[in-house]
Backbone as a chain_set.jsonl record, in Angstrom:
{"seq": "XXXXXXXXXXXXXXXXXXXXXXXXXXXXXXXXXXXXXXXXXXXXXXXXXXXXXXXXXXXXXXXXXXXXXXXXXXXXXXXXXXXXXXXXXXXXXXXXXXXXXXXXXXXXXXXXXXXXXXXXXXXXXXXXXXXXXXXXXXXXXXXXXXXXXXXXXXXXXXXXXXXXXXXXXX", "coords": {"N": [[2.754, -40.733, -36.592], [3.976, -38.612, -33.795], [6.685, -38.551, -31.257], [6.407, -36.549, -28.385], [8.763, -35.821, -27.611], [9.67, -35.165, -30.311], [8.803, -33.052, -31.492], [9.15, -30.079, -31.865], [8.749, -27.355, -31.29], [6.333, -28.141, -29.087], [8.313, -28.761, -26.698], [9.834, -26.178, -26.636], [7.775, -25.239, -25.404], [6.947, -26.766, -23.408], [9.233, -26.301, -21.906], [9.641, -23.537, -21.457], [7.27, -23.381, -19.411], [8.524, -24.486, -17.58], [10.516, -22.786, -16.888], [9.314, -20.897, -16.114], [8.111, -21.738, -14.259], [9.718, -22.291, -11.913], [10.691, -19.719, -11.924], [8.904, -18.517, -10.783], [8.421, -19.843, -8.063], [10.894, -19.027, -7.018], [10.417, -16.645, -7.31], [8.506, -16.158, -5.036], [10.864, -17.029, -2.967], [11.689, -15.403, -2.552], [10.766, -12.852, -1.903], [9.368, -13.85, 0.469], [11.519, -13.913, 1.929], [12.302, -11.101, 2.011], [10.046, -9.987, 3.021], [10.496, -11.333, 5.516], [12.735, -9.874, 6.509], [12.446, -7.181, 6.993], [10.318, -7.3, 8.842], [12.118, -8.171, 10.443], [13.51, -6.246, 10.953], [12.415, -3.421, 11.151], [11.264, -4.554, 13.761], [13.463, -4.878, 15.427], [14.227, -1.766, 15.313], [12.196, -0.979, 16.512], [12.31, -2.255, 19.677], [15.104, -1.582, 19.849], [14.617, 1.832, 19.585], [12.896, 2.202, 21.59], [13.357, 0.717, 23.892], [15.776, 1.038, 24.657], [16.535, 4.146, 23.755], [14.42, 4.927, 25.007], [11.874, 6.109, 23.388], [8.646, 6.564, 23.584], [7.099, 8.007, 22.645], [6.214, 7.759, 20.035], [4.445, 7.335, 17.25], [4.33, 4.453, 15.485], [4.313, 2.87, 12.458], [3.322, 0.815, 10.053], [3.857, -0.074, 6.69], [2.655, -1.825, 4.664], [1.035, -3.986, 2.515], [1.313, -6.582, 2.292], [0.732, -9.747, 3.926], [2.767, -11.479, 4.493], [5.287, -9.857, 6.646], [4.076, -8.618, 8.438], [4.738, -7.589, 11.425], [3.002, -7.637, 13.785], [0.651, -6.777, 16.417], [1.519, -5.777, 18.767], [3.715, -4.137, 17.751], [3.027, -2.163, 15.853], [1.533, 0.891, 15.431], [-0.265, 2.191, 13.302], [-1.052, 1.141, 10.722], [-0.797, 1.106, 7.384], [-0.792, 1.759, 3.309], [0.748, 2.087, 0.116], [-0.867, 3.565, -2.838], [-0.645, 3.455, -6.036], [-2.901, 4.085, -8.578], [-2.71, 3.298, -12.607], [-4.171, 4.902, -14.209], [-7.032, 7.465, -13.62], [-9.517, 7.072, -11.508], [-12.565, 7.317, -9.94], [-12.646, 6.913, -6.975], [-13.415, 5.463, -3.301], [-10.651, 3.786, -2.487], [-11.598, 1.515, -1.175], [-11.995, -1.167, -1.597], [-8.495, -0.942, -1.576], [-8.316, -1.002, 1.32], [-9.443, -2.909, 2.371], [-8.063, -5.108, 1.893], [-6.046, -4.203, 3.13], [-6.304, -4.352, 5.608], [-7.266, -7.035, 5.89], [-5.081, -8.582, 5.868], [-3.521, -7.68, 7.705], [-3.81, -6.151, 10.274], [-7.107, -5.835, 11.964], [-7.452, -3.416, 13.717], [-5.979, -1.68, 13.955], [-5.57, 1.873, 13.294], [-6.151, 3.19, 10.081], [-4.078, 4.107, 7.291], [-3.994, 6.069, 4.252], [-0.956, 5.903, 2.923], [0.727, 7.124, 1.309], [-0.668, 8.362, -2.223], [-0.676, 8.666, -5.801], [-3.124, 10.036, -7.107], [-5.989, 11.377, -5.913], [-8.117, 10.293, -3.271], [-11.861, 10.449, -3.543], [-13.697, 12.349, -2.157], [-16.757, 12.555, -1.852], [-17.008, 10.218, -2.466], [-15.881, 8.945, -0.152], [-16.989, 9.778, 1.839], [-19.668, 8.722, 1.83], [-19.189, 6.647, 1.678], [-17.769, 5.785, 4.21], [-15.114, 4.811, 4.644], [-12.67, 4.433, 6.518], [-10.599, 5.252, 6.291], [-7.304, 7.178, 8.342], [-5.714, 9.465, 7.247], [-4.371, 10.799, 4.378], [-1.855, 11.164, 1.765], [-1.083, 12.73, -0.746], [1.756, 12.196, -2.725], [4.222, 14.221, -4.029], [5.296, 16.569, -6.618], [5.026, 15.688, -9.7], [2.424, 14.916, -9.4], [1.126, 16.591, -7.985], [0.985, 18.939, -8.581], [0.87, 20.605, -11.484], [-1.916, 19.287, -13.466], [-2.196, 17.172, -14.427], [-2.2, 14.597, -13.135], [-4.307, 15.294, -10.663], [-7.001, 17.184, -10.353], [-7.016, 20.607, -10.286], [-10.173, 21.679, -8.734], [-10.738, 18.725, -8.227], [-8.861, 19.091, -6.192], [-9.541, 21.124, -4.094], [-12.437, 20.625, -4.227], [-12.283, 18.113, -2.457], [-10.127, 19.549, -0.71], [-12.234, 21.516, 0.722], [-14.114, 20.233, 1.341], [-16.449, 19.391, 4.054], [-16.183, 16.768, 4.983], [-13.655, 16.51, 5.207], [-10.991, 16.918, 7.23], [-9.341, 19.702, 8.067], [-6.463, 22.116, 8.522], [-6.607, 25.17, 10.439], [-7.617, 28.173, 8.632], [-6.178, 26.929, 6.222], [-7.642, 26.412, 3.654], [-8.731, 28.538, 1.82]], "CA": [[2.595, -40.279, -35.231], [5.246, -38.12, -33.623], [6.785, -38.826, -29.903], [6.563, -35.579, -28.266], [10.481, -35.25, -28.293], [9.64, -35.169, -31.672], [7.95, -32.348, -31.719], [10.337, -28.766, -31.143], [7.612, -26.359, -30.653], [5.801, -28.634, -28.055], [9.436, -29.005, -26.127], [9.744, -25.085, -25.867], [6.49, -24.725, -24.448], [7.369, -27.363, -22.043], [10.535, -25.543, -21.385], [9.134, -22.362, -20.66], [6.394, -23.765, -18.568], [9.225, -25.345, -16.688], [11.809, -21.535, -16.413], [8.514, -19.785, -15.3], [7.561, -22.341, -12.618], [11.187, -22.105, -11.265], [11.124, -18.504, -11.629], [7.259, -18.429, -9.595], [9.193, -20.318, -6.835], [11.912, -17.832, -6.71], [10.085, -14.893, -6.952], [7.945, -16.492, -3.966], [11.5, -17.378, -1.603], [12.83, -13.69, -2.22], [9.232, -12.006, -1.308], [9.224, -14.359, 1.819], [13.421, -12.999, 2.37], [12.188, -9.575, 2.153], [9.281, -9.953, 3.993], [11.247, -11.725, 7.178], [13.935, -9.059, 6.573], [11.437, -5.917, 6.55], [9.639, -7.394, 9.599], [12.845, -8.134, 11.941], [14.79, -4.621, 11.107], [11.097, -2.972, 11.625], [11.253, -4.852, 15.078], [14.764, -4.276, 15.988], [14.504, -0.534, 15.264], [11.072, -0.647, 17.822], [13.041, -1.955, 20.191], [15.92, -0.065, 19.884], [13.963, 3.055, 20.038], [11.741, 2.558, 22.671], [13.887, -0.077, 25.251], [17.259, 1.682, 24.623], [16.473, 5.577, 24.046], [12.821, 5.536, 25.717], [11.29, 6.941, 22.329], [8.108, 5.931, 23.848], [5.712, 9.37, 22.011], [6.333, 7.695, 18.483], [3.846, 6.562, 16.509], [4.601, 3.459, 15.026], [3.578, 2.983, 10.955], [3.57, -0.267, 9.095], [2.959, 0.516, 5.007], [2.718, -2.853, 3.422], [-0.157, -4.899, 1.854], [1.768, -8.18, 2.367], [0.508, -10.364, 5.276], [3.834, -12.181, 4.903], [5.779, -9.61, 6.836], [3.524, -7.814, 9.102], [5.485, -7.681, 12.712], [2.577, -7.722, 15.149], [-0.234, -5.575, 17.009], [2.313, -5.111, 20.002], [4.489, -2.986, 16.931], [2.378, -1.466, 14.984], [0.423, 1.99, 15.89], [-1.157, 2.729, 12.08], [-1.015, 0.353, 9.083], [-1.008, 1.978, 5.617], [-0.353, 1.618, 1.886], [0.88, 3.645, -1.281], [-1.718, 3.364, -3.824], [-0.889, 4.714, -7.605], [-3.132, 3.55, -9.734], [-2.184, 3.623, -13.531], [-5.026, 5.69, -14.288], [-7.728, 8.538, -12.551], [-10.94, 7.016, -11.563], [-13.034, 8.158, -8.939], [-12.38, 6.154, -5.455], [-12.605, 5.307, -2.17], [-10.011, 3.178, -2.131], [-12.263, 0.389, -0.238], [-10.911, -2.27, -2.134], [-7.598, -1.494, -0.881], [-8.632, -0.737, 3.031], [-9.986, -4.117, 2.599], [-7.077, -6.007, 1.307], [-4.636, -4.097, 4.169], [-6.874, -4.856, 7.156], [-6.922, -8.415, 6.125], [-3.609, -8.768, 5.772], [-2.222, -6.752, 8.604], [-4.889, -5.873, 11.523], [-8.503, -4.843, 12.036], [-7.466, -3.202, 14.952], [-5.227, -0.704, 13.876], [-5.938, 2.941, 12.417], [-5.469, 2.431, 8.505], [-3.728, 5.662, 6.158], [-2.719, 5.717, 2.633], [0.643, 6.971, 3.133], [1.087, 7.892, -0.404], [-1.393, 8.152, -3.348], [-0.787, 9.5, -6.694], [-4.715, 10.563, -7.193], [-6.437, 11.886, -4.264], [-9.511, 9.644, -3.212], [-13.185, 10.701, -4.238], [-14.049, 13.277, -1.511], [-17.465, 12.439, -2.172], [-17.464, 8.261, -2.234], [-15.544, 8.911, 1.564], [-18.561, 10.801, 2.686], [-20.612, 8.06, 1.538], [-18.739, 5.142, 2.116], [-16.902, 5.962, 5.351], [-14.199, 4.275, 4.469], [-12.323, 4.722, 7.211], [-8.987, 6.056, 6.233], [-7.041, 8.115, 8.891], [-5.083, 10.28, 6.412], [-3.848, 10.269, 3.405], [-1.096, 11.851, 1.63], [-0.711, 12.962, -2.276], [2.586, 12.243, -3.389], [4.822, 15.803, -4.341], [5.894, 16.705, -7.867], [3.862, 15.543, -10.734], [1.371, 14.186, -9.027], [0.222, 17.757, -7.262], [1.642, 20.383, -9.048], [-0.342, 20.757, -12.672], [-3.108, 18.591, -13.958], [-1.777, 15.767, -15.012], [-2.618, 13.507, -11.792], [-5.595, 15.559, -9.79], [-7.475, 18.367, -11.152], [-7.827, 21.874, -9.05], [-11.06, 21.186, -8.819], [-10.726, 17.683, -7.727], [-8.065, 19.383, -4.854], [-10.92, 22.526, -4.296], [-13.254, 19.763, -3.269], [-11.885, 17.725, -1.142], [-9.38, 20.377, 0.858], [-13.267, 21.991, 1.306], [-15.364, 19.746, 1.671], [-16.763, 19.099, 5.508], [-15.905, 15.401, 5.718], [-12.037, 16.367, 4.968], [-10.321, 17.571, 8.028], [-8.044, 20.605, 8.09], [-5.895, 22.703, 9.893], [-7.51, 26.265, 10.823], [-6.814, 29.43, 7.759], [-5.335, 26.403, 4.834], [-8.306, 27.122, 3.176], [-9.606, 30.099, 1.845]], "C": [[3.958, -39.887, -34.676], [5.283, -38.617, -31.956], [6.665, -36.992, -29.446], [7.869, -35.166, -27.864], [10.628, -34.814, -29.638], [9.448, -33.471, -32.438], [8.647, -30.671, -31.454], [9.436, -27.667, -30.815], [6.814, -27.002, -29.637], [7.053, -28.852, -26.541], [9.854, -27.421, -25.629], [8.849, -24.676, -25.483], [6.765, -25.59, -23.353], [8.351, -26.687, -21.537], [10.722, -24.383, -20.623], [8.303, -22.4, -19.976], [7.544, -24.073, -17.329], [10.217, -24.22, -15.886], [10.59, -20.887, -15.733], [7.802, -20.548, -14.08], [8.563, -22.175, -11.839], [11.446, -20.774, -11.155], [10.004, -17.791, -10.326], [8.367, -18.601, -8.613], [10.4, -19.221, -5.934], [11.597, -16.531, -6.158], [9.265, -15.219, -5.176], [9.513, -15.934, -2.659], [11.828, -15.764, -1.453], [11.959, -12.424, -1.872], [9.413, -12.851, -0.046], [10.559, -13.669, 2.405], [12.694, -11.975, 3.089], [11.85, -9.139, 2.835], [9.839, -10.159, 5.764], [12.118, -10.349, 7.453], [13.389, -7.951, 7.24], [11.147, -6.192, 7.854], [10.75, -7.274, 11.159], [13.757, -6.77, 11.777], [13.533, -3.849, 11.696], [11.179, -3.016, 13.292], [12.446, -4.7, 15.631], [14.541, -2.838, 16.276], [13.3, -0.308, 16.483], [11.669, -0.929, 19.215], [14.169, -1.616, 20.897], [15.526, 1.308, 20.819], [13.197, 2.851, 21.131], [12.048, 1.979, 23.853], [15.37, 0.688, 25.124], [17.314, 3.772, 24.709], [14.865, 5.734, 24.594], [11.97, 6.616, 25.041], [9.871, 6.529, 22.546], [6.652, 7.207, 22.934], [6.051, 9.112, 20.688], [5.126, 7.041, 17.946], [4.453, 5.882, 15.161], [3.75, 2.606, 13.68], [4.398, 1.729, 10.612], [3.213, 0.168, 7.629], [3.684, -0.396, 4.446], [1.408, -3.867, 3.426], [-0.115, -6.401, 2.378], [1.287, -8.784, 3.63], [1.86, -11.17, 5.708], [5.106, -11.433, 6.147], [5.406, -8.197, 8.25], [4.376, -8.413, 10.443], [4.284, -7.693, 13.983], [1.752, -6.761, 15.471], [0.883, -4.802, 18.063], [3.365, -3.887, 19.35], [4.132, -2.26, 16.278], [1.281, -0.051, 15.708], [-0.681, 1.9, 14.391], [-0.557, 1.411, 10.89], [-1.153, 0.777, 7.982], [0.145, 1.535, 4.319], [0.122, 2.366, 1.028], [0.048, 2.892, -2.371], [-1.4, 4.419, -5.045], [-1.048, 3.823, -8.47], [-2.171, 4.238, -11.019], [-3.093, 4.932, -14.237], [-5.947, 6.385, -13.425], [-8.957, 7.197, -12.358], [-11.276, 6.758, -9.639], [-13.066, 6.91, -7.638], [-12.248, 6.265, -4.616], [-11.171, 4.654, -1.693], [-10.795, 1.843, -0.365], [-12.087, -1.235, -0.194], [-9.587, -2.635, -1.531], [-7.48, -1.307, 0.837], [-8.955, -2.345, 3.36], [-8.897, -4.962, 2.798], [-6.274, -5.665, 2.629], [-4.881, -4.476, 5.288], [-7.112, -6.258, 7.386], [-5.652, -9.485, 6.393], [-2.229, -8.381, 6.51], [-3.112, -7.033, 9.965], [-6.123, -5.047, 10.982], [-8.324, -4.322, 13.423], [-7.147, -2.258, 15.318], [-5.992, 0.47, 12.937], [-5.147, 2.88, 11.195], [-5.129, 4.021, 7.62], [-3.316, 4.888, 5.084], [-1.789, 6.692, 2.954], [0.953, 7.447, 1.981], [-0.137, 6.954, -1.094], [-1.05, 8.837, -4.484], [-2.337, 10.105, -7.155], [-5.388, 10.481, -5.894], [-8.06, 11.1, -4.323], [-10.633, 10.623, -3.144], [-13.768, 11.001, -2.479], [-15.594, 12.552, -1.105], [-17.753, 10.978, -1.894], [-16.493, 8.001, -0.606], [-16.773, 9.015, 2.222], [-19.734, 9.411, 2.954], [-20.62, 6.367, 2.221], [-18.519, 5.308, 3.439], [-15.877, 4.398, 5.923], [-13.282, 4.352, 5.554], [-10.731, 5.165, 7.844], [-8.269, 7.436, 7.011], [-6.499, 9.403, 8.281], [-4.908, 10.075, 4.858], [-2.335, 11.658, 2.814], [-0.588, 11.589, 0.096], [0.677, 13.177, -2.531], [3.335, 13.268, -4.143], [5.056, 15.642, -6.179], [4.416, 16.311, -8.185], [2.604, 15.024, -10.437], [0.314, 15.597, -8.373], [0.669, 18.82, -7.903], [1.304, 19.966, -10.768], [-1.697, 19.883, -12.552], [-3.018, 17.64, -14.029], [-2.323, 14.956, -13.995], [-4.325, 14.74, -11.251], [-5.526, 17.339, -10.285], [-7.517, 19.841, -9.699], [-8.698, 21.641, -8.651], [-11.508, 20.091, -8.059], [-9.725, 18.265, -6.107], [-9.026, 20.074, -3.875], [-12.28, 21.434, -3.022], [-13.181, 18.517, -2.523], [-11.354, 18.502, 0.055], [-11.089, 21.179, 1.669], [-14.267, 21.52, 1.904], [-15.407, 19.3, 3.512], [-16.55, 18.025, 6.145], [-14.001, 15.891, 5.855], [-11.816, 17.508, 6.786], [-9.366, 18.847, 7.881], [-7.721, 21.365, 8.972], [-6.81, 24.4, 9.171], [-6.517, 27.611, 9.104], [-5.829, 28.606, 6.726], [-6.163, 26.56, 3.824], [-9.543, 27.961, 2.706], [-10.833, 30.091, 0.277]], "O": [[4.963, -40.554, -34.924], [4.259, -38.992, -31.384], [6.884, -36.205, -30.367], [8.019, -33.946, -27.791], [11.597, -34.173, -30.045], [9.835, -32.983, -33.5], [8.278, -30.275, -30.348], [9.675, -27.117, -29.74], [6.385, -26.051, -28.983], [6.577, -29.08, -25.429], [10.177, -27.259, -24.452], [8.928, -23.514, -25.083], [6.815, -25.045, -22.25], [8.163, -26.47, -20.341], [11.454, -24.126, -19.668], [8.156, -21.27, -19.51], [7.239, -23.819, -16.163], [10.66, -24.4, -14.752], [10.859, -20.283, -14.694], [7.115, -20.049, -13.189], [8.177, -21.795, -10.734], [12.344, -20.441, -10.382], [10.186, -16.984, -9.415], [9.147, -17.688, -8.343], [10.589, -18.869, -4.769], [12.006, -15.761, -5.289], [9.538, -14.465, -4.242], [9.468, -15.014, -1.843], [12.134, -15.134, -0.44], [12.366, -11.288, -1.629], [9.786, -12.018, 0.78], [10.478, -12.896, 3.359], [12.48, -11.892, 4.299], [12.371, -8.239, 3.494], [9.667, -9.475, 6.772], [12.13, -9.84, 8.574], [13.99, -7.715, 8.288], [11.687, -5.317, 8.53], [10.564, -6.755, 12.26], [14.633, -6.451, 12.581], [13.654, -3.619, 12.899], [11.175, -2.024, 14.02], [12.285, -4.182, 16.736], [14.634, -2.53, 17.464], [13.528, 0.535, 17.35], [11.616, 0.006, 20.015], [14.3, -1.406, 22.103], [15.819, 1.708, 21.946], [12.844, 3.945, 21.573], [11.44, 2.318, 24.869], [15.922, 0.599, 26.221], [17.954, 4.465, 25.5], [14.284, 6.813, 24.478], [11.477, 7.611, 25.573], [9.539, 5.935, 21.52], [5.456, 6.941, 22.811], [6.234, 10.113, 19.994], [4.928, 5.937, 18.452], [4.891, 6.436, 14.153], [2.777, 1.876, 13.864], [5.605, 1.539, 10.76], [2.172, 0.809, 7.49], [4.787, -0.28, 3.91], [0.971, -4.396, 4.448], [-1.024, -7.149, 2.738], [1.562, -8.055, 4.583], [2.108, -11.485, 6.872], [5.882, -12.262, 6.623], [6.102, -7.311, 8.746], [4.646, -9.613, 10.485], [4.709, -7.759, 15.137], [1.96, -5.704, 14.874], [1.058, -3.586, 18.148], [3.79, -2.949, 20.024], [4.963, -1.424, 15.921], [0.339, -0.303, 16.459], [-1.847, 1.535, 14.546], [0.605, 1.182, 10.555], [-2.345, 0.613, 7.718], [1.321, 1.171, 4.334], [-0.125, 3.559, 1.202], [0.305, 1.737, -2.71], [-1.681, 5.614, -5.136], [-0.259, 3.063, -9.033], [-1.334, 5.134, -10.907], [-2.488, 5.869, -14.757], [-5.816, 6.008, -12.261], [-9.101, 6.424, -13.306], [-10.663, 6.324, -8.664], [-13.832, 5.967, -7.835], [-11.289, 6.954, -4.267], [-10.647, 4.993, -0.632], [-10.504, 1.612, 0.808], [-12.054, -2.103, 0.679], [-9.26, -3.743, -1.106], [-6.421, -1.541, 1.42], [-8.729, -2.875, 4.448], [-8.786, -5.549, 3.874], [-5.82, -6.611, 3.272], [-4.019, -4.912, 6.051], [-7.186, -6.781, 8.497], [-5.444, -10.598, 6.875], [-1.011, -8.49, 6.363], [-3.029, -8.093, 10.585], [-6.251, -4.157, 10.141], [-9.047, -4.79, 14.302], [-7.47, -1.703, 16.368], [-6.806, 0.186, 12.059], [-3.944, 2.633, 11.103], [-5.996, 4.873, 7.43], [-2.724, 3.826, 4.891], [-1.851, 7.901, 3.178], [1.642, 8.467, 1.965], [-0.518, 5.798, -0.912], [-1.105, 10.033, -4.199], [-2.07, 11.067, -7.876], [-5.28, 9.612, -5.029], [-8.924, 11.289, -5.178], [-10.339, 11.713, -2.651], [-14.156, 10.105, -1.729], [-15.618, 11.976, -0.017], [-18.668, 10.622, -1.15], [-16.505, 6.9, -0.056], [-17.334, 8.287, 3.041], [-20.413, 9.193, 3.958], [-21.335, 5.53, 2.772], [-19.449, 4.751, 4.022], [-15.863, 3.554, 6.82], [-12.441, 4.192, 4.669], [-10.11, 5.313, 8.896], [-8.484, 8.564, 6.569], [-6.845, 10.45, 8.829], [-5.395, 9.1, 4.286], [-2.023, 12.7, 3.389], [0.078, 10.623, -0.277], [0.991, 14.365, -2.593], [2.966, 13.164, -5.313], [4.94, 14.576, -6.784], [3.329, 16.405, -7.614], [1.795, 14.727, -11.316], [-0.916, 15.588, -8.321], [0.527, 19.835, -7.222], [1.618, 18.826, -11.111], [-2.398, 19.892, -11.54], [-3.957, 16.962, -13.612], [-3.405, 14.577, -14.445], [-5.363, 14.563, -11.889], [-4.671, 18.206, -10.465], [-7.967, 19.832, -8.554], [-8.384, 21.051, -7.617], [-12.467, 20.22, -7.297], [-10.015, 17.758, -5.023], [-9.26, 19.49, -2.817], [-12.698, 21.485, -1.865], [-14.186, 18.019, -2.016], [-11.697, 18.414, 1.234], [-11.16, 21.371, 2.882], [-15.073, 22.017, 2.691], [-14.383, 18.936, 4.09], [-16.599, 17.91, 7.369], [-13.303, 15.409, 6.746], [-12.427, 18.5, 7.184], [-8.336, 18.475, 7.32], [-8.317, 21.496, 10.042], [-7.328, 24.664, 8.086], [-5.336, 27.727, 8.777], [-4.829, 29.187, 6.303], [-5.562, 26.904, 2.806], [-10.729, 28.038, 3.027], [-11.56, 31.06, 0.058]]}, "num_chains": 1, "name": "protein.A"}
């Protein structure tokens, strides 16, 4: 019978059980940092702008998931995310509308501020998801194939639920 000192493969599994609980912890205090950090420059710069230069016609955008760092209804106009999946598949993005309104406000108008794949035209319509905007990400993400098909652009910029401005398209 061995002691488990005994044992050198049972000692680096304890070991590394022991660097990745200490590294959990870490990664936790420096996501809470970030979060505080993110939330009081956010709120400084509100007011700044709006008690010092009387920037009072701004709309005021939060775009983070985290509940740890959200600043408040009194700061916030719109709440929104960047969503890029790793792969295409066809979405409202309801999943993450869900996740940001729990985690921020149900109170506020919700955008994806950036997506690399343009949500499912079609599962909006249906769902009414209730996303104010959204906004496809430049370069490779809109310009060939690779990320969102013509097609996939075609029917959304056309379709009747999508909003647009007057003569974009034809």
């Amino acid at each position: 019978m061995t002691s488990g000192g005994d044992n050198p493969d049972e000692e680096d599994r304890m070991s590394q059980k022991s660097v990745n609980k200490d590294a959990t912890k870490n990664a936790v205090k420096l996501l809470d940092y970030l979060s505080e950090t993110a939330r009081e420059l956010y709120k400084l710069m509100f007011e700044r702008y709006t008690g010092k230069h009387h920037l009072d016609n701004l709309l005021w955008v939060w775009n983070s998931r985290l509940s740890e760092g959200y600043p408040g209804d009194e700061y916030v106009d719109v709440i929104s995310v960047d969503v890029y999946p790793e792969e295409y598949r066809a979405t409202d993005y309801a999943k993450e509308y869900e996740e940001l309104v729990r985690n921020t406000s149900d109170k506020k108008v919700a955008a994806l501020a950036e997506v690399g794949y343009l949500p499912d035209i079609d599962m909006l319509a249906k769902s009414h998801v209730p996303w104010a905007y959204f906004m496809t990400w430049s370069k490779e993400f809109i310009i060939g194939e690779k990320y969102n098909s013509v097609g996939n652009l075609r029917r959304m910029y056309s379709s009747s639920y999508a909003i647009q401005g007057k003569g974009l398209i034809k």
